[in-house]
MIKEBA-436963 format. One record per residue: residue number from 1; residue in one letter; y, x, z of N, C-alpha, C in turn. Coordinates in nm, 2 decimals, always signed. Each point is the difference from the previous one (the first is absolute). Example, Ala and Ser with C-alpha at 12.3 -4.5 7.8 and 13.67 -1.06 7.14 Angstrom:
<rokols>
ROKOL  num  residu  nyy  nxx  nzz  cayy  caxx  cazz  cyy  cxx  czz
ROKOL  1  A  -0.57  +1.32  +0.78  +0.12  -0.09  +0.00  +0.12  +0.09  +0.00
ROKOL  2  S  +0.11  -0.04  -0.07  +0.11  +0.09  +0.00  +0.11  -0.08  +0.08
</rokols>
This chain:
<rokols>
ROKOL  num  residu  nyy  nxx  nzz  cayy  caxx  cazz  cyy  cxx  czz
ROKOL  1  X  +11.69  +10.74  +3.52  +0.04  -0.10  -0.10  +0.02  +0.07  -0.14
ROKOL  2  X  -0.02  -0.12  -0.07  +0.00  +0.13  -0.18  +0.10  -0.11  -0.11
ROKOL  3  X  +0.10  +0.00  +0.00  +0.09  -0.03  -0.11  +0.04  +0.04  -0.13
ROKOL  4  X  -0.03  -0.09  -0.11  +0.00  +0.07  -0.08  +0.17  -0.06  -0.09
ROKOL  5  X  +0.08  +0.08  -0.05  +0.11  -0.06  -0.10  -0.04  +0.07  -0.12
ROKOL  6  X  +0.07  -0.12  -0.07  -0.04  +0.00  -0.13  +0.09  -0.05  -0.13
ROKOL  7  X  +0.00  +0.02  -0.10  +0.08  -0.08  -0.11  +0.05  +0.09  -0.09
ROKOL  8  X  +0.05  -0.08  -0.13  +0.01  +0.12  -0.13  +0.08  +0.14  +0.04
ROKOL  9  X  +0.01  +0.09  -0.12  +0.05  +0.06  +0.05  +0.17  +0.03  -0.04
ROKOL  10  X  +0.08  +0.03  +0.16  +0.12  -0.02  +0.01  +0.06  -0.08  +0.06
ROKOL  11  X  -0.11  -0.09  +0.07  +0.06  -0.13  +0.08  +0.02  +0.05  +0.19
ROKOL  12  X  -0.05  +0.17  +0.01  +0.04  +0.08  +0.14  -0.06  -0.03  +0.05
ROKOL  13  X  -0.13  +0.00  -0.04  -0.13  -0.03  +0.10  -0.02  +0.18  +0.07
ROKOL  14  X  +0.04  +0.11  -0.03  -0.03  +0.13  +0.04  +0.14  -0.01  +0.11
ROKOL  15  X  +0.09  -0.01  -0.03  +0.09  +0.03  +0.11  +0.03  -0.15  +0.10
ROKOL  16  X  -0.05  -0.11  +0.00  -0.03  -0.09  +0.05  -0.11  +0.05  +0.11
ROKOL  17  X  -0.12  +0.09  -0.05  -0.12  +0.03  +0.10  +0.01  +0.09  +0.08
ROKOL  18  X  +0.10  +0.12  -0.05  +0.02  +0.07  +0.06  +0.11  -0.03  +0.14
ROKOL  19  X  +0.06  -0.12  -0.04  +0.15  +0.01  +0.06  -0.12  -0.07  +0.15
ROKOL  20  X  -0.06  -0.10  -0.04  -0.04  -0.07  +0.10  -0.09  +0.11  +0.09
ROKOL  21  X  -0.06  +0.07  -0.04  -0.12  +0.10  +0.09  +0.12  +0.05  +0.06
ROKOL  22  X  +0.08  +0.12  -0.03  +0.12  +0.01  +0.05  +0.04  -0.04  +0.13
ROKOL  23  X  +0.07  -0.14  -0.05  +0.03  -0.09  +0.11  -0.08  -0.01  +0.10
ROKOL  24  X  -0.16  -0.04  +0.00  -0.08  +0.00  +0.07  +0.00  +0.12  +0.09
ROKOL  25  X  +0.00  +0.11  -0.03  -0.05  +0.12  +0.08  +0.11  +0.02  +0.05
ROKOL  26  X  +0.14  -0.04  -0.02  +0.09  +0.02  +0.09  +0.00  -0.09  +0.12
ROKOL  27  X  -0.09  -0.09  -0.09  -0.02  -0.13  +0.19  -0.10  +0.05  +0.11
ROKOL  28  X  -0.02  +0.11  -0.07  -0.14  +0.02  +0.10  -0.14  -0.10  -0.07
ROKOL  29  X  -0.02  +0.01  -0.11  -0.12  -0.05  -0.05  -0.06  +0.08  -0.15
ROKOL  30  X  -0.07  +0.06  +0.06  -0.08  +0.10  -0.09  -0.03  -0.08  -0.15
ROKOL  31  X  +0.07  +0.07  -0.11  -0.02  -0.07  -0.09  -0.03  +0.12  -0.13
ROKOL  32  X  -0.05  -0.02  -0.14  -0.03  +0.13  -0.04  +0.02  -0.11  -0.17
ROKOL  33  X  +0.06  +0.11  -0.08  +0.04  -0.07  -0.13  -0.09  +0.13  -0.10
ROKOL  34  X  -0.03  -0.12  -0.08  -0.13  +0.06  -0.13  +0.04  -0.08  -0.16
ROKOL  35  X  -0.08  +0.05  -0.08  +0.02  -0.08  -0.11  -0.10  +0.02  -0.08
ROKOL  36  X  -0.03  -0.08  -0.11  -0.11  +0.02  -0.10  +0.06  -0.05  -0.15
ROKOL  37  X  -0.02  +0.10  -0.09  -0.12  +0.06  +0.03  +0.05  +0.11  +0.08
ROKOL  38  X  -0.17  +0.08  +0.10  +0.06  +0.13  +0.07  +0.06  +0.13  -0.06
ROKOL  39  X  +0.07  +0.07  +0.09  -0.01  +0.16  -0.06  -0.11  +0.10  -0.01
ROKOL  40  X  -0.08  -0.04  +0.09  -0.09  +0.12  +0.13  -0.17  -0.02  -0.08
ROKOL  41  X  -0.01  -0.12  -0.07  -0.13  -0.03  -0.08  +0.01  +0.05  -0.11
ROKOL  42  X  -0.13  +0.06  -0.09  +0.02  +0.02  -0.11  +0.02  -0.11  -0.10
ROKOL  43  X  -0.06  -0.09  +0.04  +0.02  -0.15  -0.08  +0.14  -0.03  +0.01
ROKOL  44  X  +0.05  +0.01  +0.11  +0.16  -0.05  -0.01  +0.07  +0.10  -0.07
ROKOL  45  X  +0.00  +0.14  +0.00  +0.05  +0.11  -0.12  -0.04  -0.02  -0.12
ROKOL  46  X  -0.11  -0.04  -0.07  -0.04  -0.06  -0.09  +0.10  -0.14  -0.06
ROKOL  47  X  +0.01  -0.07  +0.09  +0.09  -0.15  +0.00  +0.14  +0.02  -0.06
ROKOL  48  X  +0.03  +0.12  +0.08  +0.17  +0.00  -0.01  +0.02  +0.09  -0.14
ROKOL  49  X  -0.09  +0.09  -0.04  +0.02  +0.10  -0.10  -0.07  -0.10  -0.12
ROKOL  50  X  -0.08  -0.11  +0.00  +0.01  -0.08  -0.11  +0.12  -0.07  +0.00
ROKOL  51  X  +0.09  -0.08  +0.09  +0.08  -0.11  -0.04  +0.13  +0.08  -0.03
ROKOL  52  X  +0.01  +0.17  +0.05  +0.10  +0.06  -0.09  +0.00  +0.00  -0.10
ROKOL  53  X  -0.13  +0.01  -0.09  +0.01  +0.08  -0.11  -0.04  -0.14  -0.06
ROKOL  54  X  -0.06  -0.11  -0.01  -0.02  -0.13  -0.02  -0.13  +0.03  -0.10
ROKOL  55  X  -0.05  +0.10  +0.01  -0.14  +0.00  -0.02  -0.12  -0.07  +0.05
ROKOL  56  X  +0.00  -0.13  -0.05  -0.11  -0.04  +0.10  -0.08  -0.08  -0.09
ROKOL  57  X  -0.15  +0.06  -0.03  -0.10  -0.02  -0.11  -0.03  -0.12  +0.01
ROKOL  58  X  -0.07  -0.03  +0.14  -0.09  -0.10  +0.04  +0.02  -0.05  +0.09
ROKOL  59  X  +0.10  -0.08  -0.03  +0.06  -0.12  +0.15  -0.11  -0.07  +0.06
ROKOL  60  X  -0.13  +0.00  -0.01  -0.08  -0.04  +0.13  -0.06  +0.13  +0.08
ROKOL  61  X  -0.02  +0.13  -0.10  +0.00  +0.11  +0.11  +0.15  +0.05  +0.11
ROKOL  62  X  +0.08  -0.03  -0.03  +0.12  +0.01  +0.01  +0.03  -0.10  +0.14
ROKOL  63  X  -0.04  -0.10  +0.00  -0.01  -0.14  +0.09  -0.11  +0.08  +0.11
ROKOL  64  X  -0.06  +0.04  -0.06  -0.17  +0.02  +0.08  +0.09  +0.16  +0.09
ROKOL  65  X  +0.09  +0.09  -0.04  +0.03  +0.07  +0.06  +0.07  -0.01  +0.12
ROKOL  66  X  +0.11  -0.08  -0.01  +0.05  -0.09  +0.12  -0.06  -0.01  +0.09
ROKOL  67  X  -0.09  -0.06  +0.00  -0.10  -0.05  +0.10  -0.09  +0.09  +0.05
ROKOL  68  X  +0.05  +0.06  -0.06  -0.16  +0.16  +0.07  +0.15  +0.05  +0.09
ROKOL  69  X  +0.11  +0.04  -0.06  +0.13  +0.02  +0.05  +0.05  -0.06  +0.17
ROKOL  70  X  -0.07  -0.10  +0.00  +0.08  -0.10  +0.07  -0.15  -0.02  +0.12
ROKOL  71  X  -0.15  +0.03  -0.05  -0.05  +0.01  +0.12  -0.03  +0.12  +0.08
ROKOL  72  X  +0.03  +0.07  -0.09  +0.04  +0.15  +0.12  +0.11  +0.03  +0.06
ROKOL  73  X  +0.09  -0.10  -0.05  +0.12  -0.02  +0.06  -0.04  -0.06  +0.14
ROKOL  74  X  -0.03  -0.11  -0.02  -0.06  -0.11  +0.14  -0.09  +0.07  +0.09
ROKOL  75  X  -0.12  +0.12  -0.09  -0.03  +0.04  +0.12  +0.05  +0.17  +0.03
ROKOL  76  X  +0.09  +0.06  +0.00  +0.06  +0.10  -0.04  +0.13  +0.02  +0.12
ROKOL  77  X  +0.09  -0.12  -0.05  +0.12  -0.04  +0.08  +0.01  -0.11  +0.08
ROKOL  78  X  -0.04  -0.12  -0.06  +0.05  -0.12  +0.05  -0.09  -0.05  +0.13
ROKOL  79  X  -0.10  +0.05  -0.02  -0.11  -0.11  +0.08  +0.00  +0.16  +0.15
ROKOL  80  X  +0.04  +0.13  -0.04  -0.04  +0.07  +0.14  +0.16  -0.04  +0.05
ROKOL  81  X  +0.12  -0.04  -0.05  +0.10  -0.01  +0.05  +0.01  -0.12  +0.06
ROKOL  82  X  -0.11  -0.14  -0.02  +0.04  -0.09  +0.04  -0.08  +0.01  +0.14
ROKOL  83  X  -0.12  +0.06  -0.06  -0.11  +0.02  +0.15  +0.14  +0.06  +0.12
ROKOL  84  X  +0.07  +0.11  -0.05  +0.10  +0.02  +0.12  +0.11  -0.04  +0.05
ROKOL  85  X  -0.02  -0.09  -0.02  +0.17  -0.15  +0.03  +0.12  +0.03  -0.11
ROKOL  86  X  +0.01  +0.06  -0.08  +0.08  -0.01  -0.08  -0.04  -0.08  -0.10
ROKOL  87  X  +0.12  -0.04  -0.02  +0.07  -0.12  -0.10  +0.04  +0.09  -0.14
ROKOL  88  X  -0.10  -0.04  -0.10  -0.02  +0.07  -0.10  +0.09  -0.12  -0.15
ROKOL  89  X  +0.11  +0.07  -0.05  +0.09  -0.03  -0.10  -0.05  +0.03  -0.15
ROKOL  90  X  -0.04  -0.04  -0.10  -0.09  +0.04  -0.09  +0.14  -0.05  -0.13
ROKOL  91  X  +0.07  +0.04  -0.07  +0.08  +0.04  -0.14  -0.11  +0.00  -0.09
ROKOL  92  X  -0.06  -0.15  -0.06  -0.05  -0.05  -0.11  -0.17  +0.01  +0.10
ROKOL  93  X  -0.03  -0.09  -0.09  -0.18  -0.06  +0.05  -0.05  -0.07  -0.13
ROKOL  94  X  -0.12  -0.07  +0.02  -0.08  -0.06  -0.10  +0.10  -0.10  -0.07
ROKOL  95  X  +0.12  -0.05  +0.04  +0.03  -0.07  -0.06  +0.09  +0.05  -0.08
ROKOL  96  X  +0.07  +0.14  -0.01  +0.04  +0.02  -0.11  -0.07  +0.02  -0.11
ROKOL  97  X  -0.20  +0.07  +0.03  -0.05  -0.04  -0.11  -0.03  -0.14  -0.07
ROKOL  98  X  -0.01  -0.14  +0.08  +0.01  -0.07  -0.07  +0.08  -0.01  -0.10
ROKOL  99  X  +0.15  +0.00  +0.06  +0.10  -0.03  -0.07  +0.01  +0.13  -0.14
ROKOL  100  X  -0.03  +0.15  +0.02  +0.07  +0.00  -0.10  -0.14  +0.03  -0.12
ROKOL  101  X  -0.14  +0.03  +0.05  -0.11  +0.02  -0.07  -0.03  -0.11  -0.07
ROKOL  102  X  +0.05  -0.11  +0.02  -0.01  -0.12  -0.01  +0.09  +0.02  -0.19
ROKOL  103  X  +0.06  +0.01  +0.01  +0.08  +0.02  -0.12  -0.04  +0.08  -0.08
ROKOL  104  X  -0.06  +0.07  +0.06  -0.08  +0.11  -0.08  -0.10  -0.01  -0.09
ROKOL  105  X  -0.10  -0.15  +0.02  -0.09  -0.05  -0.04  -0.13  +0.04  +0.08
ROKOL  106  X  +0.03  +0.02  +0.11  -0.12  -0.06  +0.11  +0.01  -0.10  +0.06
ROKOL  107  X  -0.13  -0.04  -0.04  -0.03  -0.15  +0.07  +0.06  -0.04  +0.19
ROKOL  108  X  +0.01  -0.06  +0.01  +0.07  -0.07  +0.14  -0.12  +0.04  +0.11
ROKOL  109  X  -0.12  -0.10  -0.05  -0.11  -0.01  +0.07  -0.02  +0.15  +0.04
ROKOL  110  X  -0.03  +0.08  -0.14  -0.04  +0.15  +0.04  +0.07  +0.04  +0.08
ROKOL  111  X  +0.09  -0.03  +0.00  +0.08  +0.12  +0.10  -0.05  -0.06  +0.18
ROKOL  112  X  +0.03  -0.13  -0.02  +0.00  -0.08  +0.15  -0.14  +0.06  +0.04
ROKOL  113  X  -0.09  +0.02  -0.09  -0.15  +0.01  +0.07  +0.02  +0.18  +0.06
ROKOL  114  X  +0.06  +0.04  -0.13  -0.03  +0.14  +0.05  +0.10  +0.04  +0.15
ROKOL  115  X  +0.12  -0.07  +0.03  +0.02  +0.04  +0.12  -0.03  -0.09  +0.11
ROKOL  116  X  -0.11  -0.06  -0.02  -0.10  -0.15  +0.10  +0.00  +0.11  +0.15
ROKOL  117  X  -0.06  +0.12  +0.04  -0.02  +0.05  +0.06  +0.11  +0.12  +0.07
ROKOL  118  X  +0.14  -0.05  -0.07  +0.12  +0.11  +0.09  +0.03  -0.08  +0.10
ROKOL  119  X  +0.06  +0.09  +0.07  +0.07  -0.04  +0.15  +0.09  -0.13  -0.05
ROKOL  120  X  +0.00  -0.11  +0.09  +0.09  -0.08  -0.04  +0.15  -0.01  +0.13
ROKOL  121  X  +0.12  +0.02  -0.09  +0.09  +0.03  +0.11  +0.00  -0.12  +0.06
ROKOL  122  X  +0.07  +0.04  +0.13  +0.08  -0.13  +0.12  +0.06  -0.10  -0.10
ROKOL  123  X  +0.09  +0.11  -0.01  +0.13  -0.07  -0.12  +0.03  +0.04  -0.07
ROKOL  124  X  +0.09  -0.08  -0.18  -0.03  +0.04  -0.10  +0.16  -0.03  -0.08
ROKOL  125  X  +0.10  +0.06  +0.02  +0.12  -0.03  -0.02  +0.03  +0.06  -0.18
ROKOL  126  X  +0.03  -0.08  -0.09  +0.01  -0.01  -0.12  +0.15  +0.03  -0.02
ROKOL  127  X  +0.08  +0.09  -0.05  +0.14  +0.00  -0.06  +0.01  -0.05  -0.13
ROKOL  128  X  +0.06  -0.12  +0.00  +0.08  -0.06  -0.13  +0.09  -0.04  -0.03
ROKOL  129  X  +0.09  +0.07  -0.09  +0.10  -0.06  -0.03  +0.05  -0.12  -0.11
ROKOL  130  X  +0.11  -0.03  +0.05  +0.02  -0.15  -0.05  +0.07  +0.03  -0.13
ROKOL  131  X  +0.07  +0.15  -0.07  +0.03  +0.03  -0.13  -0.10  +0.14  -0.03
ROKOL  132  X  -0.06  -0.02  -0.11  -0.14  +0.11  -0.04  +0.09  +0.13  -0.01
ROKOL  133  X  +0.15  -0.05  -0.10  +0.08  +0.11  -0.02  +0.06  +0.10  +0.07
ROKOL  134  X  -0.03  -0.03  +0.16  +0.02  +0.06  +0.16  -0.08  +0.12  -0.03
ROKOL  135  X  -0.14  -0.02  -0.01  -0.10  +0.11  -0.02  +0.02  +0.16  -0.10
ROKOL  136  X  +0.07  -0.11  -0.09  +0.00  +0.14  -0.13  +0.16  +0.06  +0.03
ROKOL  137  X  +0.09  -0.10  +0.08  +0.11  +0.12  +0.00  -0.04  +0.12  +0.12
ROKOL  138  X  -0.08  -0.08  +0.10  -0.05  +0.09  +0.18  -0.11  +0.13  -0.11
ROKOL  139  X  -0.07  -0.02  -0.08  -0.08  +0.11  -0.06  +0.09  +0.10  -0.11
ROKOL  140  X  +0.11  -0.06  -0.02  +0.06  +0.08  -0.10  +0.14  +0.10  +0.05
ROKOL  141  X  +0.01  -0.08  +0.17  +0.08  +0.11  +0.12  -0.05  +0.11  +0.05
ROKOL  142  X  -0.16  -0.04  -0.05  -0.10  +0.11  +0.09  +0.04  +0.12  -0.11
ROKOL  143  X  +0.01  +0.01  -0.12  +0.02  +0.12  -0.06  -0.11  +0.09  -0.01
ROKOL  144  X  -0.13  -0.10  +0.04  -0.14  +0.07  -0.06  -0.04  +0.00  -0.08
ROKOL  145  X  -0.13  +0.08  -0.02  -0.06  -0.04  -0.13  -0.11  -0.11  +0.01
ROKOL  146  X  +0.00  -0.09  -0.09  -0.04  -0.12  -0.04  -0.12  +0.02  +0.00
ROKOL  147  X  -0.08  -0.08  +0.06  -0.19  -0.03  -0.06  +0.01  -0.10  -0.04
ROKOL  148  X  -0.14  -0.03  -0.08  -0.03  -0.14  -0.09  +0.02  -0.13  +0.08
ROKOL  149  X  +0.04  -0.01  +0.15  -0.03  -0.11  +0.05  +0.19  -0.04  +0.01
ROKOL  150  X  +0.05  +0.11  -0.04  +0.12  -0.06  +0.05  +0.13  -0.02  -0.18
ROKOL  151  X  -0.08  -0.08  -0.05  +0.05  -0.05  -0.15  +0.06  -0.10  +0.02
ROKOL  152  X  +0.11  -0.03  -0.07  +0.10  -0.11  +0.09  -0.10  -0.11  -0.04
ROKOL  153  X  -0.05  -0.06  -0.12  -0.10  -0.11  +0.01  -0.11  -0.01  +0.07
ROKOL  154  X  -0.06  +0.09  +0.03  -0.13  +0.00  +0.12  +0.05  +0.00  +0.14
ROKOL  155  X  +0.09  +0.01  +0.04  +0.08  -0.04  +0.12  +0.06  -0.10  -0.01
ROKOL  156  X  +0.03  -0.10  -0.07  +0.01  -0.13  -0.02  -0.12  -0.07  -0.02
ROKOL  157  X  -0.12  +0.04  -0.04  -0.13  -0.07  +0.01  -0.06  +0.02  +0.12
ROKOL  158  X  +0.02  +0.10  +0.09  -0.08  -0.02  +0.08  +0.05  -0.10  +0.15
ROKOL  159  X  +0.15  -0.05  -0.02  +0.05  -0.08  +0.11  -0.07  -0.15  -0.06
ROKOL  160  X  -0.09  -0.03  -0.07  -0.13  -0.13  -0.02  -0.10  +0.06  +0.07
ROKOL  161  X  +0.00  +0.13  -0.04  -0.16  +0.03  +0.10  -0.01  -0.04  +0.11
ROKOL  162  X  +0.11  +0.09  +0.06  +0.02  +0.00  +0.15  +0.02  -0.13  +0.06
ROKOL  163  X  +0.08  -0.10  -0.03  -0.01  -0.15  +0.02  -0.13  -0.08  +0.05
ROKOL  164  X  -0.13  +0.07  -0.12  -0.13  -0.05  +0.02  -0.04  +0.04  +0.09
ROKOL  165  X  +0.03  +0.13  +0.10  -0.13  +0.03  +0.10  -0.03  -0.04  +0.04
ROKOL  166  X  +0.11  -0.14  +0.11  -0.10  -0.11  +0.12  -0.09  -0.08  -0.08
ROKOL  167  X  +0.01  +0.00  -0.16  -0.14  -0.05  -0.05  -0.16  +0.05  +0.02
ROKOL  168  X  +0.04  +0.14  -0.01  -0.06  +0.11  +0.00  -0.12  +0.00  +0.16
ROKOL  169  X  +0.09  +0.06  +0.09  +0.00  +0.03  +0.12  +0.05  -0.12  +0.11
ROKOL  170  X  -0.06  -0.14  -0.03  +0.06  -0.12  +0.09  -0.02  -0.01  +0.18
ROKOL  171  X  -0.09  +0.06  -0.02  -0.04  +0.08  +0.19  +0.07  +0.09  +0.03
ROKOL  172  X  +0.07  +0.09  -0.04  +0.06  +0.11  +0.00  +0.18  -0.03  +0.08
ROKOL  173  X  +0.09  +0.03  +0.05  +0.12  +0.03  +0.06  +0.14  +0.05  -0.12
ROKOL  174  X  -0.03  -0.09  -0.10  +0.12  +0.04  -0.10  +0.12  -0.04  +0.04
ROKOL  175  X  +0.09  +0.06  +0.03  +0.12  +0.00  +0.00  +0.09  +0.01  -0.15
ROKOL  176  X  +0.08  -0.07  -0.03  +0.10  +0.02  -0.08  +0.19  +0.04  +0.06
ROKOL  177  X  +0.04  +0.11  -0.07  +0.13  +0.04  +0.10  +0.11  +0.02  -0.14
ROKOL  178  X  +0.13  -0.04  +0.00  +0.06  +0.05  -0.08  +0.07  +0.12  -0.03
ROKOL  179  X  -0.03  +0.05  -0.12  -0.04  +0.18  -0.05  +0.27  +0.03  +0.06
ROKOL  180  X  +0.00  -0.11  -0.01  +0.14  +0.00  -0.01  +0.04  -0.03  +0.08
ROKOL  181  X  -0.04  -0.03  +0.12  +0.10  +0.01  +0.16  -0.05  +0.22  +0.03
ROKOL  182  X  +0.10  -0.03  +0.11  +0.02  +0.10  +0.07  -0.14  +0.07  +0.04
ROKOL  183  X  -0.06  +0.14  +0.02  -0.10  +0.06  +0.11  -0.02  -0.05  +0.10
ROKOL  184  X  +0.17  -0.02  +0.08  -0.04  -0.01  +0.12  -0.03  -0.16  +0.02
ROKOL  185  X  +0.08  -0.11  -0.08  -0.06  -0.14  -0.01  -0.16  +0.01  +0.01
ROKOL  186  X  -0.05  +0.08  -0.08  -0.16  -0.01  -0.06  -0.06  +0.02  +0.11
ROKOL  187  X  +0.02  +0.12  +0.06  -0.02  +0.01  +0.14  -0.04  -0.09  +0.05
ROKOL  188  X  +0.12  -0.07  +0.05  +0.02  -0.13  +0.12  -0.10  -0.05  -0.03
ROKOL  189  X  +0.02  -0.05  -0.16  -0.13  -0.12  -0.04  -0.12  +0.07  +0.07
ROKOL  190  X  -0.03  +0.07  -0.02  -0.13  +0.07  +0.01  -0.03  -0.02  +0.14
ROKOL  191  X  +0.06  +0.09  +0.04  -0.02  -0.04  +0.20  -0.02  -0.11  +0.01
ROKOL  192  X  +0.07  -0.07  -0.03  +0.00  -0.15  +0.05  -0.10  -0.10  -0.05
ROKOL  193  X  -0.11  +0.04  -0.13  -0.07  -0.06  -0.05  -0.15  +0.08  +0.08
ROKOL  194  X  +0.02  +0.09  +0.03  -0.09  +0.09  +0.08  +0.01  -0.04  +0.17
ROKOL  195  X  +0.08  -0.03  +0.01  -0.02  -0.06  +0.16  +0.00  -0.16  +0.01
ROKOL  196  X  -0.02  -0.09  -0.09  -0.06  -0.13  -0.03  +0.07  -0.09  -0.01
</rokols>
């Protein structure tokens, strides 16, 4: 099974993924937590050493990197892990490039075409919160250093993006969960939206 969570950043979609794999392997259910962009690709070292430094020339080469990122990912990690009964947890997917390349001034369509051929998860759980201002205090606890995606107004624009995906993706398994209940609430939901 391949699940993907997702949503701006700060709404605990990383310790949300991890918590649940976690949980899983302590049930006795082989589970393995990833994220994109990767570490282990040069495109994803590429990805992360632009959105530090917020150098980024050409937001459709930039879009176009993701996706070279994200199918070596699928066949790299995701797709030999699922061949072996593990339940594969994925921290950001195509749909955070919608949402945040989108803002960037790449086209919608572009992007939807260019990830027409990635793995499409089981399920597709969205974190959003119901105050934007949640996000920028949870990123401003982290005491990191800041990339271009995490500007208190572009974390407020991109909870419209993320709204649009089931427009996007209407065959697809979107889940929406709130960024503001508990882990282990999210959990529940999740299990429970996963067992039918």
């Amino acid at each position: 099974m391949f699940i993907a969570i997702d949503g701006p950043d700060g709404s605990g979609k990383t310790t949300l993924a991890k918590s649940l794999v976690d949980q899983w392997n302590s049930e006795g259910t082989a589970a393995i937590y990833t994220c994109e962009p990767t570490y282990d690709s040069e495109p994803g070292r590429q990805l992360r050493q632009m959105m530090r430094s917020g150098e980024i020339l050409d937001i459709y080469a930039f879009a176009d990197l993701f996706v070279e990122d994200r199918k070596e990912h699928i066949r790299t990690l995701i797709m030999p892990a699922i061949t072996q009964g593990e339940v594969v947890v994925c921290d950001r997917y195509k749909y955070s490039a919608l949402a945040y390349q989108q803002l960037q001034g790449v086209d919608a369509d572009y992007l939807i075409e260019k990830n027409r051929t990635c793995l499409i998860p089981d399920f597709i759980f969205i974190l959003m919160p119901q105050d934007p201002e949640v996000l920028c205090q949870r990123i401003a606890r982290r005491g990191q250093a800041r990339d271009v995606f995490e500007e208190r107004d572009f974390l407020q624009r991109t909870l419209s993006c993320y709204e649009k995906l089931p427009e996007y993706f209407p065959k697809e398994k979107i889940f929406f969960l709130n960024a503001e209940d508990t882990t282990e609430e999210n959990i529940q939901r999740i299990k429970k939206i996963i067992a039918g």
